[in-house]
FIPA-12879 format. One record per residue (C-alpha): residue number from 1; residue in three letters; z, y, x. Coordinates in steps of 0.1 Angstrom, whole numbers, plus 5000, padded with zeros to 4 digits. Layout:
N
seq | type | z | y | x
NUM | ALA | Z | Y | X .
...
This chain:
116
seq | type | z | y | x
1 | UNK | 4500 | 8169 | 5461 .
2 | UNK | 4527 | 8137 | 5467 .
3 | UNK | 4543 | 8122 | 5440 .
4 | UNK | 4578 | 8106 | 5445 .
5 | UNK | 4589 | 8065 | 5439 .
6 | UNK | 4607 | 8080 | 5411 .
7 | UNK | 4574 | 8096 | 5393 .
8 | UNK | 4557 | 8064 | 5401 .
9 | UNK | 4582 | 8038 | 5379 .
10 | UNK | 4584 | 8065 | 5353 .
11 | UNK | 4544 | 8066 | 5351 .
12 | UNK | 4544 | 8029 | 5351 .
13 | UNK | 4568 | 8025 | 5324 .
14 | UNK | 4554 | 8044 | 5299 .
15 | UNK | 4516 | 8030 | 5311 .
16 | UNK | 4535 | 7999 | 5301 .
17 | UNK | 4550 | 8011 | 5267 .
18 | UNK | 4519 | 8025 | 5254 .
19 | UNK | 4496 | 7998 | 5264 .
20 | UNK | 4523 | 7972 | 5245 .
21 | UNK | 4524 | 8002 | 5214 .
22 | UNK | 4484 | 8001 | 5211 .
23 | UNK | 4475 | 7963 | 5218 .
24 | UNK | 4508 | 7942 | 5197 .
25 | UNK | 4533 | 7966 | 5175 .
26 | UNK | 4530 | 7967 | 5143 .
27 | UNK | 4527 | 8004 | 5140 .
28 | UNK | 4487 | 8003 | 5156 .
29 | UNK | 4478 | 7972 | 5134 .
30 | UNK | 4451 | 7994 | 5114 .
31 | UNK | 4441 | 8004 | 5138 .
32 | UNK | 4429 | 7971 | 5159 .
33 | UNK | 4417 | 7955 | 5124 .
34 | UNK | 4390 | 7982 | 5125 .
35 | UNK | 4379 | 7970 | 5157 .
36 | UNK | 4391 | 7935 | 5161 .
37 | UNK | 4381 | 7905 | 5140 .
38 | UNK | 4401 | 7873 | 5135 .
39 | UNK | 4391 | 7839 | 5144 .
40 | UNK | 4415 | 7806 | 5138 .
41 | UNK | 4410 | 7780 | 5165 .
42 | UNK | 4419 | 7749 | 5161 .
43 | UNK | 4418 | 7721 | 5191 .
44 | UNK | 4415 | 7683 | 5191 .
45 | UNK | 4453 | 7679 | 5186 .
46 | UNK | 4455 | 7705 | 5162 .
47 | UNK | 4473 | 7731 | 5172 .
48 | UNK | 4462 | 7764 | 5161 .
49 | UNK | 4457 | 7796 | 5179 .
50 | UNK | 4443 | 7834 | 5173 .
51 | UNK | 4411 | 7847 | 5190 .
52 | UNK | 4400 | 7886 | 5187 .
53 | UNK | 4365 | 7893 | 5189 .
54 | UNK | 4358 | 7928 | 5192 .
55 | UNK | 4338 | 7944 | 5163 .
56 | UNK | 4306 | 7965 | 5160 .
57 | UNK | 4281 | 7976 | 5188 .
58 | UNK | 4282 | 8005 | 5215 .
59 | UNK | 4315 | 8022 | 5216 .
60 | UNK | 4334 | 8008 | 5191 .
61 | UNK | 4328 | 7971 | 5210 .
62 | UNK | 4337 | 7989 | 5244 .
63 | UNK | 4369 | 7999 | 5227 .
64 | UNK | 4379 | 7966 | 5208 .
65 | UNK | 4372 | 7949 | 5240 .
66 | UNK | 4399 | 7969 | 5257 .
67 | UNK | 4425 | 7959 | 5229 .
68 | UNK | 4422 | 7922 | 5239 .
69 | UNK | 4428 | 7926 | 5271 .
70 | UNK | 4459 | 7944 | 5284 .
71 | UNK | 4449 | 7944 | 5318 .
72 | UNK | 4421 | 7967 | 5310 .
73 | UNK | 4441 | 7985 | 5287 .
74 | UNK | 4464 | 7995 | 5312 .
75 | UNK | 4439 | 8009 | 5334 .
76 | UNK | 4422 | 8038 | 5311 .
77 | UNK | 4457 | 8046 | 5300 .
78 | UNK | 4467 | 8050 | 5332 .
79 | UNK | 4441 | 8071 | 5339 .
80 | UNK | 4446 | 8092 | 5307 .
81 | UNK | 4483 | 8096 | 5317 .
82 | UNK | 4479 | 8104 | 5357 .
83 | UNK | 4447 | 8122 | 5349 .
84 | UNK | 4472 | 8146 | 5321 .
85 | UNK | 4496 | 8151 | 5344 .
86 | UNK | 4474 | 8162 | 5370 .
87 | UNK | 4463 | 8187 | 5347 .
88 | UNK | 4489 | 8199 | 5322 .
89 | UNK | 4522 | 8186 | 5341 .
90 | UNK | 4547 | 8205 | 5313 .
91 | UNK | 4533 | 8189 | 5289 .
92 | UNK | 4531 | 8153 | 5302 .
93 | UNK | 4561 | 8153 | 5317 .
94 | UNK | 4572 | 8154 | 5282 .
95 | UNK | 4551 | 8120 | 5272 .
96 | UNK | 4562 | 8105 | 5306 .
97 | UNK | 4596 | 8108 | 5299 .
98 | UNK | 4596 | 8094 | 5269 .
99 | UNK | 4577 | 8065 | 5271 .
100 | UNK | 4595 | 8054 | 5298 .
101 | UNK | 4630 | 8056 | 5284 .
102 | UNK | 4611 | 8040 | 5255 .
103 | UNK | 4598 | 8010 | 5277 .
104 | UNK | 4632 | 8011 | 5298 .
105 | UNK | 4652 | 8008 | 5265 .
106 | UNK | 4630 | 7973 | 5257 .
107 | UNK | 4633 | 7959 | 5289 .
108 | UNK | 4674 | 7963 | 5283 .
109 | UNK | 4671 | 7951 | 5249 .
110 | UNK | 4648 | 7921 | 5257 .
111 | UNK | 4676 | 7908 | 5285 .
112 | UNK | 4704 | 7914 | 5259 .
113 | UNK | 4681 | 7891 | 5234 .
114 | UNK | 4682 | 7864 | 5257 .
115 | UNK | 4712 | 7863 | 5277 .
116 | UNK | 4736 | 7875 | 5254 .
């Protein structure tokens, strides 16, 4: 089976959306304060900054560990959303499609933000 350029950027925009969606908007915050703890930094000159430390043991570490680090993130939804589409394509077409208008339409507005 060959994919086209086309179903490639439309994969890796909505890999994109959904991995910003679960690791910084607002709408997932419960969820990553049931696996992510809080820790204020301060340095010598102090200025302060935000360290998550994943919660718990086992799994639920595993998964906290993947919302501090996008990079990882990206990977197992990447292979959620390829994996999906390999296997029901009607149906993540659908979640394809919308993500990446979703993450297309944040680029736009992000550029309009700063140079407008």
């Amino acid at each position: 089976m060959s994919y086209t350029w086309f179903e490639f950027i439309l994969i890796g925009l909505s890999v994109f959306r959904l991995t910003h969606l679960f690791l910084y908007d607002k709408i997932t915050e419960s969820l990553r304060t049931r696996l992510l703890m809080e820790q204020n930094i301060v340095d010598e000159d102090g200025n302060e900054d935000w360290n998550y430390i994943p919660k718990g043991e086992g799994i639920k570490k595993f998964i906290g560990e993947l919302f501090v680090c996008h990079w990882c993130m990206s990977v197992w939804i990447s292979a959620g959303m390829l994996g999906g589409y390999l296997l029901f394509p009607q149906i993540f077409i659908i979640i394809i499609y919308l993500f990446a208008i979703a993450a297309f339409a944040v680029i736009i507005e992000e550029i309009v933000l700063r140079y407008l």
